[in-house]
MIGU-438432 format. One record per residue (C-alpha): residue in one letter; residue number from 1; x, y, z; chain. Coordinates in steps of 0.25 Angstrom, whole numbers, plus 5000, padded with zeros to 4 digits. Last residue first. Example, Ala and Ser with C-alpha at 12.3 -4.5 7.8 and 13.67 -1.06 7.14 Angstrom:
BEGIN
 residuo num   px   py   pz cadena
       S   2 5055 4996 5029      A
       A   1 5049 4982 5031      A
This chain:
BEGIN
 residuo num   px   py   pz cadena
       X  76 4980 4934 5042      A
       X  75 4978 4949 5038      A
       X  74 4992 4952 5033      A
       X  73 4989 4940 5022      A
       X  72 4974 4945 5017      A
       X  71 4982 4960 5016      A
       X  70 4991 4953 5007      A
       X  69 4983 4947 4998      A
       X  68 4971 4959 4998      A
       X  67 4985 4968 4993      A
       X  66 4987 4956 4983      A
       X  65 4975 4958 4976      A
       X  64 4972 4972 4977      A
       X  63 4985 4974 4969      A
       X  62 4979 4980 4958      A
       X  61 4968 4989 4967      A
       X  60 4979 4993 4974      A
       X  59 4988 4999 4961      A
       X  58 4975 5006 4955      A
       X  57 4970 5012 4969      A
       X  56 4985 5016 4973      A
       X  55 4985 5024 4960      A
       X  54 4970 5030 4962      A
       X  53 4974 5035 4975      A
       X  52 4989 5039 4970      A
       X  51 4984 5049 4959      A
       X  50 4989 5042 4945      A
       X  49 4999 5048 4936      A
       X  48 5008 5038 4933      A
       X  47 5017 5042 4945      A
       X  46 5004 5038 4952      A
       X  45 5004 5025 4946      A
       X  44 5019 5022 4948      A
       X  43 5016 5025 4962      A
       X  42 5006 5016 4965      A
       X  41 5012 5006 4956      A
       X  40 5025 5006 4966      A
       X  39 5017 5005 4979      A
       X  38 5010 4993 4973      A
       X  37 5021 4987 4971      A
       X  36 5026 4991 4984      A
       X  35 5015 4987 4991      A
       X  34 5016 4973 4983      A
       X  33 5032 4972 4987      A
       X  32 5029 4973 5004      A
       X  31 5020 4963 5004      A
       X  30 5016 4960 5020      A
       X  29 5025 4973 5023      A
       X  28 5015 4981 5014      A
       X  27 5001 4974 5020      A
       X  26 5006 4976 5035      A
       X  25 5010 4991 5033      A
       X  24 4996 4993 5027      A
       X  23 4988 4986 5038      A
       X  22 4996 4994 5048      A
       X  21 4991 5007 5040      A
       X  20 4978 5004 5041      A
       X  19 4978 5002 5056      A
       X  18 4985 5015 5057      A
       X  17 4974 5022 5049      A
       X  16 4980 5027 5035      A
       X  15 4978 5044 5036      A
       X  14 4990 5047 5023      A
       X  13 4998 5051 5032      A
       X  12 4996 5038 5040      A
       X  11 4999 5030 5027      A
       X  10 5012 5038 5025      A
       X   9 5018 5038 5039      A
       X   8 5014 5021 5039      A
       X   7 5022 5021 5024      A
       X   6 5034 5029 5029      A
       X   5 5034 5018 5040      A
       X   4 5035 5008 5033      A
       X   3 5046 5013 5023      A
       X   2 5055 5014 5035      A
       X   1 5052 5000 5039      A
């Protein structure tokens, strides 16, 4: 709970619209473990010297896949 909404803060911080955001939260709590696998090579890539665009690019372009699978579930 806490966590979500630190995430929501962060997102419209960072100018995500609302309805984006929504999307976001939905997609996390759908599968929890993935965005925090994903979350976790993000950082590991940065700490290794990557910015974070190209970092989050890398990581969600390997897990394109299974992000598609879940948003193709939220949406039915």
């Amino acid at each position: 709970m806490f966590q979500e909404f630190l995430m929501k803060k962060m997102l419209k911080a960072k100018g995500v619209p609302e309805e984006q955001i929504d999307l976001i939260m939905t997609l996390v709590a759908k599968n929890p473990e993935l965005f925090k696998k994903i979350m976790e090579e993000i950082q590991d890539k940065i700490k290794g010297g990557q910015d974070q665009m190209t970092a989050s690019m890398a990581v969600m372009t390997k897990y394109k896949d299974e992000i598609q699978k879940v948003m193709t579930e939220v949406k039915k």
